[in-house]
Backbone of each chain as ProteinMPNN parsed JSONL, in Angstrom:
{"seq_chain_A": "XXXXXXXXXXXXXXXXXXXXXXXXXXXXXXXXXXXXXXXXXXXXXXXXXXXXXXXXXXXXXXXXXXXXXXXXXXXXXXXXXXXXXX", "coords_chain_A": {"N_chain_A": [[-13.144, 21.567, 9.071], [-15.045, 19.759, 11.546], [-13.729, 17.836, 14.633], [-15.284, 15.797, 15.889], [-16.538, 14.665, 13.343], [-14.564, 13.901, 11.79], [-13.377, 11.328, 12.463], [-15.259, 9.251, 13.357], [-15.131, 8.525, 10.649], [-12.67, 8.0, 10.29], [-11.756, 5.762, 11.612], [-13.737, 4.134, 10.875], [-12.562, 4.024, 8.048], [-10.316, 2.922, 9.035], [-10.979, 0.161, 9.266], [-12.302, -0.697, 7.592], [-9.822, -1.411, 5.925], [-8.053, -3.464, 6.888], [-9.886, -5.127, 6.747], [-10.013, -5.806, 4.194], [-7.228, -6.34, 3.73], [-7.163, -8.488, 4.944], [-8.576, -10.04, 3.004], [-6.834, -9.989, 0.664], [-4.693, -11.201, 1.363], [-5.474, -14.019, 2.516], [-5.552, -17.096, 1.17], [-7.477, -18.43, 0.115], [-9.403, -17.299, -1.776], [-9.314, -17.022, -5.035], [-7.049, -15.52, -7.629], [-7.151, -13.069, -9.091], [-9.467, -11.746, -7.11], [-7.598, -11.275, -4.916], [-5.893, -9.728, -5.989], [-7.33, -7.246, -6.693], [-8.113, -6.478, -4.281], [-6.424, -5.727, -2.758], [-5.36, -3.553, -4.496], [-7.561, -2.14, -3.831], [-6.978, -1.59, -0.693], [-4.717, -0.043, -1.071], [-6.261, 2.253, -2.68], [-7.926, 3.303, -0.588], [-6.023, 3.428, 1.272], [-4.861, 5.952, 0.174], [-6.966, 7.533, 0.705], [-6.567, 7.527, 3.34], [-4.709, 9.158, 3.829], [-5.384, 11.829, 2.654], [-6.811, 12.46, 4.671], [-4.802, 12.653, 6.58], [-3.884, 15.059, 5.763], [-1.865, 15.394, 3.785], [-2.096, 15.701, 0.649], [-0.433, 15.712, -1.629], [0.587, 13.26, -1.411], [-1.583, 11.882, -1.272], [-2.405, 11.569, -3.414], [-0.728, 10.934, -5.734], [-0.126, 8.531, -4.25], [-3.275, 7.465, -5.177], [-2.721, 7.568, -8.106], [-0.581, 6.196, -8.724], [0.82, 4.027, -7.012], [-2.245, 2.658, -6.448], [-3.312, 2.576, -9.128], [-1.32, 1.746, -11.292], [0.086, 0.056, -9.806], [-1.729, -2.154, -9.676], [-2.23, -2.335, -12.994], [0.088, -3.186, -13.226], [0.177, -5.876, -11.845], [-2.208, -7.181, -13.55], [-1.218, -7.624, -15.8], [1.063, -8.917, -15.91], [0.035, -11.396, -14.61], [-2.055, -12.169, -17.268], [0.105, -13.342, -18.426], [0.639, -15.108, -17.623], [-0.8, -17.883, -17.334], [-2.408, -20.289, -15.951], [-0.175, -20.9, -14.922], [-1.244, -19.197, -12.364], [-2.562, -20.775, -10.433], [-1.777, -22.872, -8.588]], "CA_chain_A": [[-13.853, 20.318, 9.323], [-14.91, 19.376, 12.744], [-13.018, 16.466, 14.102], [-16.195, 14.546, 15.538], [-17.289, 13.847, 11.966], [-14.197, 13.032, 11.331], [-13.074, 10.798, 13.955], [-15.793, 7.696, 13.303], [-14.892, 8.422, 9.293], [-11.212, 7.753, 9.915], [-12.175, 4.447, 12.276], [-14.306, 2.918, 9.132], [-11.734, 3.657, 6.94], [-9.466, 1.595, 9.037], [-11.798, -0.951, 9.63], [-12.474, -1.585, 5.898], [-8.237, -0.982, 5.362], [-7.804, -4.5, 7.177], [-10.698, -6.305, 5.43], [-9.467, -5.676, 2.68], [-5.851, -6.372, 3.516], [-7.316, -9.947, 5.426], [-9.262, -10.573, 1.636], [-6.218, -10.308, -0.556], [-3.666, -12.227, 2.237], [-6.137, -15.13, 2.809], [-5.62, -17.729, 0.071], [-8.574, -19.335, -0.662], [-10.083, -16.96, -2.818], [-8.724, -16.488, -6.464], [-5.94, -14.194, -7.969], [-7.501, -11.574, -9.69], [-9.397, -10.964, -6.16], [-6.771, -10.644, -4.284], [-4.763, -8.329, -6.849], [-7.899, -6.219, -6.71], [-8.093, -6.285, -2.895], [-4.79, -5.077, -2.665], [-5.758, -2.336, -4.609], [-8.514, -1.21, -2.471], [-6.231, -0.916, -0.117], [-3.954, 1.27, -1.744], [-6.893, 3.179, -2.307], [-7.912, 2.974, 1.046], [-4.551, 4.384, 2.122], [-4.859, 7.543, -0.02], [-8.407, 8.491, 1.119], [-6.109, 8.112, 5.264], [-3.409, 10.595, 3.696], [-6.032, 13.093, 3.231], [-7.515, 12.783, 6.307], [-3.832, 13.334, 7.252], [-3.475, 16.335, 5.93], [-1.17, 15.154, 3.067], [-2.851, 16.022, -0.485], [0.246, 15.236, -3.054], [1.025, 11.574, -1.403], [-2.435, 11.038, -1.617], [-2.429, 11.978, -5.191], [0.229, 10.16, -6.254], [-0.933, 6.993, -4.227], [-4.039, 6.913, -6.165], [-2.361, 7.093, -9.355], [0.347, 5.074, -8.965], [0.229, 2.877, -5.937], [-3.414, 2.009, -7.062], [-3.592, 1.944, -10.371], [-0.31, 1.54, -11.859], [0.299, -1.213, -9.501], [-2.908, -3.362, -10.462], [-2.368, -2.501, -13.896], [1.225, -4.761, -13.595], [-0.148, -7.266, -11.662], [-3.125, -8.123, -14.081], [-0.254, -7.606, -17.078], [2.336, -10.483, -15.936], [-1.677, -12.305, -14.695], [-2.54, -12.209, -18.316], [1.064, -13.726, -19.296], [1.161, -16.89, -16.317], [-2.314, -18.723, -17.26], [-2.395, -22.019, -15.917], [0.62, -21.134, -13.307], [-1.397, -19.181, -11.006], [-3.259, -21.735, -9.685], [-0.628, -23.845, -8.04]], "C_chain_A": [[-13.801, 20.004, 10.811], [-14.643, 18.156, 13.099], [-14.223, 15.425, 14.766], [-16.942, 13.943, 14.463], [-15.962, 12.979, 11.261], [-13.404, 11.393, 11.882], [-13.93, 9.371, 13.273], [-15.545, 7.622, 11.679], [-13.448, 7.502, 9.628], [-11.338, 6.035, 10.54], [-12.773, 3.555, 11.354], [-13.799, 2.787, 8.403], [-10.919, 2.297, 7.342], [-9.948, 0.117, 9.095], [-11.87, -1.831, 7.791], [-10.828, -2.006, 5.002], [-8.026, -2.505, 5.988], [-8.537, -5.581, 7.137], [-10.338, -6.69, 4.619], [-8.524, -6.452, 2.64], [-6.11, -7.693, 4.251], [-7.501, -10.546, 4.004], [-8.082, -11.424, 0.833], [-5.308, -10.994, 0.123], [-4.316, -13.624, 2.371], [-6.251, -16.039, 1.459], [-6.496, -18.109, -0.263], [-9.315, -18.687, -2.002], [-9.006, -16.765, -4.191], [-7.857, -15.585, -6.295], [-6.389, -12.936, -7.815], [-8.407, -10.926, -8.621], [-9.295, -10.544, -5.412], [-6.257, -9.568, -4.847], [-5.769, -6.851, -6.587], [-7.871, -5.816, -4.875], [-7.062, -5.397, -2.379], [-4.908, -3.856, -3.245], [-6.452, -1.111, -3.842], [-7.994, -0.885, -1.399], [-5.366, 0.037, -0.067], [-4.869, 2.597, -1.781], [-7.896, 3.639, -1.332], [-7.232, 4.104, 1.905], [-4.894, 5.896, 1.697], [-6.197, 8.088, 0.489], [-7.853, 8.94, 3.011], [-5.272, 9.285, 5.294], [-4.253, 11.513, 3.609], [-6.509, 13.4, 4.064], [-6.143, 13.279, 7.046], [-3.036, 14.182, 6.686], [-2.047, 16.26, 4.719], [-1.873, 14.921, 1.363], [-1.754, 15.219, -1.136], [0.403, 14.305, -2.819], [-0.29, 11.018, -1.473], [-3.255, 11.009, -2.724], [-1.81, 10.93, -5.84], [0.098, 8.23, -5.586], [-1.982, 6.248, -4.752], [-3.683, 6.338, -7.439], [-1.556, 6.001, -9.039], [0.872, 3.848, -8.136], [-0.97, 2.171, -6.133], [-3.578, 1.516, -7.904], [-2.733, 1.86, -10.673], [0.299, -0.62, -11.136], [-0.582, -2.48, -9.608], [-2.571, -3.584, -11.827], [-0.727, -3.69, -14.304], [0.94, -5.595, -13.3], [-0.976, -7.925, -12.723], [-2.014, -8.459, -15.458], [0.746, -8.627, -16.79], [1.092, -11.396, -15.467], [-1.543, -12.878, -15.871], [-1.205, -13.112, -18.633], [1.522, -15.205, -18.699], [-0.234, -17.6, -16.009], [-1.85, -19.966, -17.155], [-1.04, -21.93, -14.612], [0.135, -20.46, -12.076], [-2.07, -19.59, -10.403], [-2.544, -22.616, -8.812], [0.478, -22.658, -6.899]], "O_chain_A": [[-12.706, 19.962, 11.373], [-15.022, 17.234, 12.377], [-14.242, 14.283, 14.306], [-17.742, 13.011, 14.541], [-16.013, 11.966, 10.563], [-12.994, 10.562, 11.073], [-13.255, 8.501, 12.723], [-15.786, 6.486, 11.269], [-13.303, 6.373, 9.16], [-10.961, 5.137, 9.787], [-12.379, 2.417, 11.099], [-13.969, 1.793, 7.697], [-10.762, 1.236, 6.737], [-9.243, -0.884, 8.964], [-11.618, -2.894, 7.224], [-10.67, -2.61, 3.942], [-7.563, -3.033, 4.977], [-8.159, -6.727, 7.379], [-10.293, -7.859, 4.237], [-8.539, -7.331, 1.778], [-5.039, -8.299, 4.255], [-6.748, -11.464, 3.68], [-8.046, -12.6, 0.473], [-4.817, -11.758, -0.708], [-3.471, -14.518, 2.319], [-7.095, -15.662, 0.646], [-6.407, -18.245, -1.483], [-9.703, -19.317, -2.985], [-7.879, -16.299, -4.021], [-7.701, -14.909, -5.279], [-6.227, -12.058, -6.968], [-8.477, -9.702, -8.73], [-10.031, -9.729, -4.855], [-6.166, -8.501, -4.24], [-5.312, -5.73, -6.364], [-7.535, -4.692, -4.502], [-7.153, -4.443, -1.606], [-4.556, -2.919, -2.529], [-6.202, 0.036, -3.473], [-8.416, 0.163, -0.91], [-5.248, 0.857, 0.844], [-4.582, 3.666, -1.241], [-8.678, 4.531, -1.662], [-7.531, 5.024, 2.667], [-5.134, 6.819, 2.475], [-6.279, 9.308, 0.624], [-8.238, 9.86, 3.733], [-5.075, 10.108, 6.188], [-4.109, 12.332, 4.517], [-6.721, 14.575, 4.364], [-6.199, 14.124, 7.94], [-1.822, 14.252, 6.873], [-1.205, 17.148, 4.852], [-2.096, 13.755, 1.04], [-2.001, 14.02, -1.265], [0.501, 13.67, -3.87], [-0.383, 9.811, -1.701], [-4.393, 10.583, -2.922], [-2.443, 10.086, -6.473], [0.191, 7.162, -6.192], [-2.011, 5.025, -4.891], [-4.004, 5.242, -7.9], [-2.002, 4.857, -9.135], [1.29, 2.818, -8.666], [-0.856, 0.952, -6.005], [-3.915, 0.335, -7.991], [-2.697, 1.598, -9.47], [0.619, -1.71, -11.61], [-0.147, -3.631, -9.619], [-2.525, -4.76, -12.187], [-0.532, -4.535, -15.178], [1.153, -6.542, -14.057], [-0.704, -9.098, -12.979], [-2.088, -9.547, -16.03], [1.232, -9.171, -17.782], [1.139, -12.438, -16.121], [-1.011, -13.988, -15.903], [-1.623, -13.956, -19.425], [2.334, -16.05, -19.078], [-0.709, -17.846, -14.9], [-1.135, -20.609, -17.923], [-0.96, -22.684, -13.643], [0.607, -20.718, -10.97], [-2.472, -18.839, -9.516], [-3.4, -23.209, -8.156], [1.466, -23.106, -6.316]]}, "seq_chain_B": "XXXXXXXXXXXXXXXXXXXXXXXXXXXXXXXXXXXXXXXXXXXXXXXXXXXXXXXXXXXXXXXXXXXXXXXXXXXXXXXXXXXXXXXXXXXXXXXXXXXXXXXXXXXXXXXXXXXXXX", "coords_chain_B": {"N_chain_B": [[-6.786, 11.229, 15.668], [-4.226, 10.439, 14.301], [-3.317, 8.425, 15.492], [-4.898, 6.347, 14.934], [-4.273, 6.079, 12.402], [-1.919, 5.147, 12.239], [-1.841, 3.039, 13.939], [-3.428, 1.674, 12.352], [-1.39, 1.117, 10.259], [0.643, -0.513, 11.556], [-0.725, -3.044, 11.491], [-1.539, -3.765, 8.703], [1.169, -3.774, 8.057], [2.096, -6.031, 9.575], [-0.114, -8.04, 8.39], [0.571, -7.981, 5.466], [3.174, -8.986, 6.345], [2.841, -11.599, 7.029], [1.127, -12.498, 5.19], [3.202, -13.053, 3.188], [4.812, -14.557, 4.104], [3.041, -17.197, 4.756], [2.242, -18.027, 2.206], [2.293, -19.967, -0.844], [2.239, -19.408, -3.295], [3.547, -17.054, -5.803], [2.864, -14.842, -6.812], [0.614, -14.278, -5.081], [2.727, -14.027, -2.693], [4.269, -11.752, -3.537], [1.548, -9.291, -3.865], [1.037, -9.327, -0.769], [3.405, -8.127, 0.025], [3.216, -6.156, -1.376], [1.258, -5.134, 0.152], [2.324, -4.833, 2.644], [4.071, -2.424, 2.08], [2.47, -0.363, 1.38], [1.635, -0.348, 4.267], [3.622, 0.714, 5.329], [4.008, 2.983, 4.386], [1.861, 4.601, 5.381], [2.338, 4.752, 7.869], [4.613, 6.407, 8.084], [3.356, 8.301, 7.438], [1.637, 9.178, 9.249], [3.767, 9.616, 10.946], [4.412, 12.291, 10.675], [2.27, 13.991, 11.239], [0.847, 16.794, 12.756], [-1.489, 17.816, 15.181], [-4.498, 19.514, 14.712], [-3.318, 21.06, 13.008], [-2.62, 22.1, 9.195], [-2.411, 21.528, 5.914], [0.624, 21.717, 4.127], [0.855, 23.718, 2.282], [1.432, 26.971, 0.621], [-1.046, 29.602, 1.008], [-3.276, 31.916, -0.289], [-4.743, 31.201, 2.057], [-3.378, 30.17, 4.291], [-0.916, 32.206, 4.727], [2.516, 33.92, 4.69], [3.799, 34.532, 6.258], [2.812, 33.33, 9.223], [2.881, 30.691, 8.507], [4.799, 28.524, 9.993], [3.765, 28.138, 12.088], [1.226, 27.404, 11.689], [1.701, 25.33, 9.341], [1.645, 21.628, 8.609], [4.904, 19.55, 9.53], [6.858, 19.507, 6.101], [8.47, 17.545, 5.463], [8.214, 14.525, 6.223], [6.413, 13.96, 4.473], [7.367, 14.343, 1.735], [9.512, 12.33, 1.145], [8.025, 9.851, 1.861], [6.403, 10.246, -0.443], [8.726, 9.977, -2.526], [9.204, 7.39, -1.527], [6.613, 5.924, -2.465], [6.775, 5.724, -5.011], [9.427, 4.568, -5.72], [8.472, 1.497, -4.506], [7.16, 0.644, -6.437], [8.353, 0.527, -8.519], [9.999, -1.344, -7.261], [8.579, -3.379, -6.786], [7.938, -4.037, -9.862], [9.971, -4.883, -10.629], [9.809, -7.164, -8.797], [7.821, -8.486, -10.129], [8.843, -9.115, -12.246], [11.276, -11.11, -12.248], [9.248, -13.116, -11.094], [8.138, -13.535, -12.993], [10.177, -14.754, -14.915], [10.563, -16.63, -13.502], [8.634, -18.335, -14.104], [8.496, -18.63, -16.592], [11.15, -20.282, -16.938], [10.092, -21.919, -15.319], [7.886, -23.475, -15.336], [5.686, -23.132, -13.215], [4.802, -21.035, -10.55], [4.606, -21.908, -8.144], [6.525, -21.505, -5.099], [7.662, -23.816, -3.528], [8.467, -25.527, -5.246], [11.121, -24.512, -6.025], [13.851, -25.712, -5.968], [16.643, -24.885, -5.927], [18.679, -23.94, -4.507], [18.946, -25.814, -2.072], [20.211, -28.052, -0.595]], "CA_chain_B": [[-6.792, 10.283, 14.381], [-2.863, 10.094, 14.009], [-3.012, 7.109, 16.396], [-5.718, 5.472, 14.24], [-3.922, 5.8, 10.961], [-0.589, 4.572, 12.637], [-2.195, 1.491, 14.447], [-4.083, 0.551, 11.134], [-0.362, 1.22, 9.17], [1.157, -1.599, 11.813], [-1.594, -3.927, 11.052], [-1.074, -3.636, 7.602], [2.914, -4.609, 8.212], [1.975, -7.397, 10.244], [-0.864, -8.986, 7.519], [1.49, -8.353, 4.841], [4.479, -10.006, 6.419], [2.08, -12.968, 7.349], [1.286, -13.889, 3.775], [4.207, -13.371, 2.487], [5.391, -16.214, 4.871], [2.392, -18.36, 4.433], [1.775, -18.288, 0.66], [3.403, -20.46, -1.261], [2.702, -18.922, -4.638], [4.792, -15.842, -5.575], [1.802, -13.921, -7.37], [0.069, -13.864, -4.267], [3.995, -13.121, -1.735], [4.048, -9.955, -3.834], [0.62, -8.89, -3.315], [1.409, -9.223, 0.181], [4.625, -7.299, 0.074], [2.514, -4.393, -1.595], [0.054, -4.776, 1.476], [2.93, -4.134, 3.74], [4.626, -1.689, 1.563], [1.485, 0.503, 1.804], [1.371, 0.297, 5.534], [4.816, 1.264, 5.906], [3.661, 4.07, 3.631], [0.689, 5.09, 6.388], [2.821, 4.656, 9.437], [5.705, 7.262, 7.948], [2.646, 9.626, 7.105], [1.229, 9.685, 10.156], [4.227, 10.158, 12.077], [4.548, 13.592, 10.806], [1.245, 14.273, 11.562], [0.511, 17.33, 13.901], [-2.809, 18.081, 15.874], [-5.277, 20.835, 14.482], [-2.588, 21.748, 11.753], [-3.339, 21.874, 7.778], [-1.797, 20.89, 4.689], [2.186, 22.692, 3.928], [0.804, 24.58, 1.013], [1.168, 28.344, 0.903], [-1.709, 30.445, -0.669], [-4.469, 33.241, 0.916], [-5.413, 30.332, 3.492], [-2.008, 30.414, 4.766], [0.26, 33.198, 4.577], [4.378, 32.944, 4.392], [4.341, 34.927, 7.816], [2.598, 32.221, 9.89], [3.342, 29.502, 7.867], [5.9, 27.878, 10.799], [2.467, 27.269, 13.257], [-0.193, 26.526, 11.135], [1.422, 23.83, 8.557], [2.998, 20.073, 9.143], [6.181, 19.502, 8.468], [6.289, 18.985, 4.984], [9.879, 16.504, 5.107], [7.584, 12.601, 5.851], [5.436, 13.285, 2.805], [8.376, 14.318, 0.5], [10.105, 11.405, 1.483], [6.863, 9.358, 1.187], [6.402, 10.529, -2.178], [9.315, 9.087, -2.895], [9.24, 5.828, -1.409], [5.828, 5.11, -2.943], [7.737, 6.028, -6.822], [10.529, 3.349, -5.484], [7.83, 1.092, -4.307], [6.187, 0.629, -7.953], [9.539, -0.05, -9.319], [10.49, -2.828, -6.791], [7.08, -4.464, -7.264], [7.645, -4.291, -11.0], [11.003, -6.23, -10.531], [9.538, -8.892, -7.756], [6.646, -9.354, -11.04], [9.919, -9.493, -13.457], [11.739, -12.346, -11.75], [8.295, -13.993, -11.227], [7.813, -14.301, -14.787], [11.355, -15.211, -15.791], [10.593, -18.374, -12.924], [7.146, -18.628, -15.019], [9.262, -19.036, -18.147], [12.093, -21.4, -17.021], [10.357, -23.712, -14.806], [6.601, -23.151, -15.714], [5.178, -23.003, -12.359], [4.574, -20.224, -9.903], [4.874, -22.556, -6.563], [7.85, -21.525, -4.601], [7.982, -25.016, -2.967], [8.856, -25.841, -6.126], [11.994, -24.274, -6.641], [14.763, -26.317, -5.154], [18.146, -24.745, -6.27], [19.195, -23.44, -3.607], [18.382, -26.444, -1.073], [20.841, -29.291, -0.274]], "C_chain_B": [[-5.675, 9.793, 13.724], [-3.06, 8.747, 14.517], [-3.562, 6.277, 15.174], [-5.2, 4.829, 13.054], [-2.198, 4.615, 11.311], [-1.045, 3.449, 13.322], [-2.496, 0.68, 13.138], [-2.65, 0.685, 10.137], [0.294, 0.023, 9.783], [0.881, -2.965, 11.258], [-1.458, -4.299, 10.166], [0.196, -4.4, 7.333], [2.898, -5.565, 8.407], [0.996, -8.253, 9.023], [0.038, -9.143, 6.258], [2.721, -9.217, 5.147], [3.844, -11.407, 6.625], [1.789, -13.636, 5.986], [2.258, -13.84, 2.829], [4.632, -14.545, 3.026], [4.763, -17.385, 4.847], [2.232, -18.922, 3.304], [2.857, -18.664, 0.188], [3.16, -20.218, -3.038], [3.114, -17.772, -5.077], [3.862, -14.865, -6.415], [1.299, -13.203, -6.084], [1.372, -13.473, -2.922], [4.076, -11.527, -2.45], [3.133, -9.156, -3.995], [0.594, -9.028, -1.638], [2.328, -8.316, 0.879], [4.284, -5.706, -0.375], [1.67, -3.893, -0.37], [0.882, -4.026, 2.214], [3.725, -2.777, 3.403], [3.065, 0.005, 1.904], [1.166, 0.644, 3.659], [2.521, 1.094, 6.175], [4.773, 3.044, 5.785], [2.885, 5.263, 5.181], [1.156, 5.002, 7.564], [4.022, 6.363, 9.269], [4.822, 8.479, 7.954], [2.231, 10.092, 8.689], [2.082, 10.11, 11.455], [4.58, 11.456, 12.222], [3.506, 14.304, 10.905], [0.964, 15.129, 12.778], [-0.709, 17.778, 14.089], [-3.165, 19.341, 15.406], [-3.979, 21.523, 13.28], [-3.184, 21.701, 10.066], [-2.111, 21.516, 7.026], [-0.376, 22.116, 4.551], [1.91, 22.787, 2.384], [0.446, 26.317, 1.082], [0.232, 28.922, -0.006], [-2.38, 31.641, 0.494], [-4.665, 32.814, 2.142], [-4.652, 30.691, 4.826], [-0.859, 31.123, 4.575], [1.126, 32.79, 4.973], [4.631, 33.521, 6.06], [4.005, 34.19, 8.403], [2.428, 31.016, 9.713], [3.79, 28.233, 9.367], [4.596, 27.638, 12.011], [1.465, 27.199, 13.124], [0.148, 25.164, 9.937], [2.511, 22.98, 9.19], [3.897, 19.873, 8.217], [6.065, 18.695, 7.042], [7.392, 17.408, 4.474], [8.91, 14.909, 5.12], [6.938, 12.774, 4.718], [6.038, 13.362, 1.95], [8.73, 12.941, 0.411], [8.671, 9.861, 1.329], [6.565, 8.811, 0.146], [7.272, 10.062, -2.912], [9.349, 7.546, -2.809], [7.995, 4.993, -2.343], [6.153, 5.31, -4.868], [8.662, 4.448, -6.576], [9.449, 2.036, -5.72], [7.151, 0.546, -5.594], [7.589, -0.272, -8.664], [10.053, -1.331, -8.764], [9.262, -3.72, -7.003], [7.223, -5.293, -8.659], [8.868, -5.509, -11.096], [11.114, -7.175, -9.724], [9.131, -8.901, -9.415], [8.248, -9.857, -12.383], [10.586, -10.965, -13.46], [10.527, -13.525, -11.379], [7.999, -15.073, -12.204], [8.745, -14.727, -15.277], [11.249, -16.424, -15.126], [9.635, -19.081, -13.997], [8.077, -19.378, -16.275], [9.593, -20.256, -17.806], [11.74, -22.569, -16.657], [8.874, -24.362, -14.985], [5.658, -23.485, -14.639], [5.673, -21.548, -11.503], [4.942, -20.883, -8.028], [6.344, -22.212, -6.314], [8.763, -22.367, -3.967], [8.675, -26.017, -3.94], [10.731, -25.787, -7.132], [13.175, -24.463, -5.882], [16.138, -26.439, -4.941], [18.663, -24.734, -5.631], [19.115, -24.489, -2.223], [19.326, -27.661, -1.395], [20.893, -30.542, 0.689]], "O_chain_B": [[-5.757, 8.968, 12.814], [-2.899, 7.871, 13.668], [-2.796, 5.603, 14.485], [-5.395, 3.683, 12.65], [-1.703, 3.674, 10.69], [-0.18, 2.592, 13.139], [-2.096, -0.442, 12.828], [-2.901, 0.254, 9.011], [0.681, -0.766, 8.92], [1.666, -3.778, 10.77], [-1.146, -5.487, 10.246], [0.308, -5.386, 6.605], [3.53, -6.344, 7.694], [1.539, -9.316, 8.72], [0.316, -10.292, 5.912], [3.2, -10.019, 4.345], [4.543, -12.367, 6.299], [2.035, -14.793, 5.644], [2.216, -14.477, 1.776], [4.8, -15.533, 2.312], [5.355, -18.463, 4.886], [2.082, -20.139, 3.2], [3.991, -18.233, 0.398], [3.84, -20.799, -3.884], [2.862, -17.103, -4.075], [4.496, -13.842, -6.673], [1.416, -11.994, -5.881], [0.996, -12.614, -2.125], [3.95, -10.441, -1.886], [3.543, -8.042, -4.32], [-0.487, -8.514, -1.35], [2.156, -7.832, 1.997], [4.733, -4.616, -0.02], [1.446, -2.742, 0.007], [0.608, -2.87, 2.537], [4.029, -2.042, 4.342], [3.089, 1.034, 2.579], [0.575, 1.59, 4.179], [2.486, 1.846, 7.149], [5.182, 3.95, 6.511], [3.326, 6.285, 5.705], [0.344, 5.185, 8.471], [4.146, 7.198, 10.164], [5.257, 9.559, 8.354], [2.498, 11.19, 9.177], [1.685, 10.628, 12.499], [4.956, 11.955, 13.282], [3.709, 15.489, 10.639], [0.817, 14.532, 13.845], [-1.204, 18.242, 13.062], [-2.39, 20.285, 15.567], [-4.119, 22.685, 12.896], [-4.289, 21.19, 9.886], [-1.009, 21.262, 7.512], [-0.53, 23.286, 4.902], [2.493, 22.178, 1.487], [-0.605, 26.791, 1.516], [0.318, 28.934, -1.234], [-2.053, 32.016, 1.62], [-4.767, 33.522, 3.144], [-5.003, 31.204, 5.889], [0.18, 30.549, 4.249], [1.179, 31.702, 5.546], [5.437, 33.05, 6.863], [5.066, 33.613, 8.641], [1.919, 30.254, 10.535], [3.089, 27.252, 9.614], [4.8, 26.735, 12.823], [0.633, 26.986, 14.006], [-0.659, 24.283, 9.639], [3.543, 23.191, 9.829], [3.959, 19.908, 6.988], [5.449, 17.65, 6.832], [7.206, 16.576, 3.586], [8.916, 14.214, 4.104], [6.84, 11.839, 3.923], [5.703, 12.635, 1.014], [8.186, 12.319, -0.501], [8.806, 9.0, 0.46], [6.449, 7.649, -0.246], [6.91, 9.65, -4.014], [9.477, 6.72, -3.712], [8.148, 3.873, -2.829], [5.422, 4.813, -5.725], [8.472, 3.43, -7.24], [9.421, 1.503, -6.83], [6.335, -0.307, -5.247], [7.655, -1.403, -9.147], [10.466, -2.252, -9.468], [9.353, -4.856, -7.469], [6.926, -6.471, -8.856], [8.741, -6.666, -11.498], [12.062, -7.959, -9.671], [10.043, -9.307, -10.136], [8.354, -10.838, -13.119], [10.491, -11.79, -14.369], [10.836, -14.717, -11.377], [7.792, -16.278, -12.345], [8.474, -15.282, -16.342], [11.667, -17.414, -15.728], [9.858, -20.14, -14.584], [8.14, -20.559, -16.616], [8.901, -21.242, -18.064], [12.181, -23.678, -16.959], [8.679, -25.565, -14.812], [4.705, -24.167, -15.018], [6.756, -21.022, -11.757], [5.407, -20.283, -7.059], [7.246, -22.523, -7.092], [9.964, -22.185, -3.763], [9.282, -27.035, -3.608], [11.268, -26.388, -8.062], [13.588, -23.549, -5.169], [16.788, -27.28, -4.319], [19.559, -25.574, -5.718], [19.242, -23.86, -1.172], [19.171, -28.231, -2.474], [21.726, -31.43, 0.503]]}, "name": "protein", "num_of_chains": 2, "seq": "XXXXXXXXXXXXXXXXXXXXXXXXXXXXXXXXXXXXXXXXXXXXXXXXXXXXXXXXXXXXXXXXXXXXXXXXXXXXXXXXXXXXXXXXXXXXXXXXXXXXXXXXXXXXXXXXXXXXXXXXXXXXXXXXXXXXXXXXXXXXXXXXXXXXXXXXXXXXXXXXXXXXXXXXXXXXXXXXXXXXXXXXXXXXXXXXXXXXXXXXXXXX"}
């Protein structure tokens, strides 16, 4: 892979990696899309590990940094209706 | 592109530690704490990150004889790999103690919880 293609790739990633990570830090909007925001960042991250050359952490960050960790947040979500508003 | 990934992994540290400190409901401090947990993640990766190298997997690509100056060290992503396993598990026990506040005091506000304050 030649690195001027990848070069303005890796720059948009980060660019969208601290959107993201402004989205789900900035209170005003709702829970559920922050929790997801937070995700996208996670998977975010693993699309920078392959760019750096690190395949199994950015394996294992998809699965389980991404999804594993959304799938607890919306699972104690689902169990604190009415407290996460306050 | 090391630089890039390691500036945007600070960034990361810094927005996470910011709403953990501003937010005062504990749903949204540990979505924060994952933010920064993931940049810590992307700062460790990229510091083992060497120029024009490839991935530390041996096959046809990469033979075992020149292994030692075509792949990156493989020790930050082991180590990595671990932390983001840990990482899952401390999350799960911030959300544990969340919900046992949820239970006892039936709010989520942390301004709320005044035990410890004399």
């Amino acid at each position: 892979m030649s690195e001027n293609i990848l070069l303005p790739l890796s720059l948009l990633l980060a660019l969208a990696m601290v959107v993201a990570a402004v989205m789900a830090v900035r209170g005003r909007r709702s829970l559920p899309i922050a929790i997801l925001a937070a995700g996208l960042v996670s998977l975010l991250t693993s699309v920078q590990f392959l760019l750096l050359a690190a395949p199994d952490v950015a394996m294992t960050e998809a699965a389980i940094g991404s999804g594993l960790t959304t799938f607890l947040f919306f699972f104690v979500l689902g169990r604190v209706r009415g407290g996460a508003d306050d | 592109m090391a630089q890039i990934a390691m500036t945007t992994g600070f960034i990361l540290i810094l927005v996470g530690l910011y709403g953990a400190l501003t937010n005062r409901n504990l749903l949204r401090m540990i979505v924060s704490f994952t933010i920064a947990h993931s940049g810590v993640n992307l700062v460790l990766v990229a510091s083992g990150y060497l120029n024009g190298r490839t991935a530390p997997i041996l096959d046809q690509a990469v033979p075992l004889a020149e292994a030692a100056e075509r792949i990156i060290d493989p020790l930050p992503q082991a180590l990595v790999l671990t932390a983001i396993v840990i990482g899952v598990g401390v999350t799960a026990l911030m959300l544990a103690y969340a919900y046992r506040i949820y239970v006892t005091k039936g709010t989520l506000d942390i301004g709320k919880c005044r035990e410890l304050k004399w």
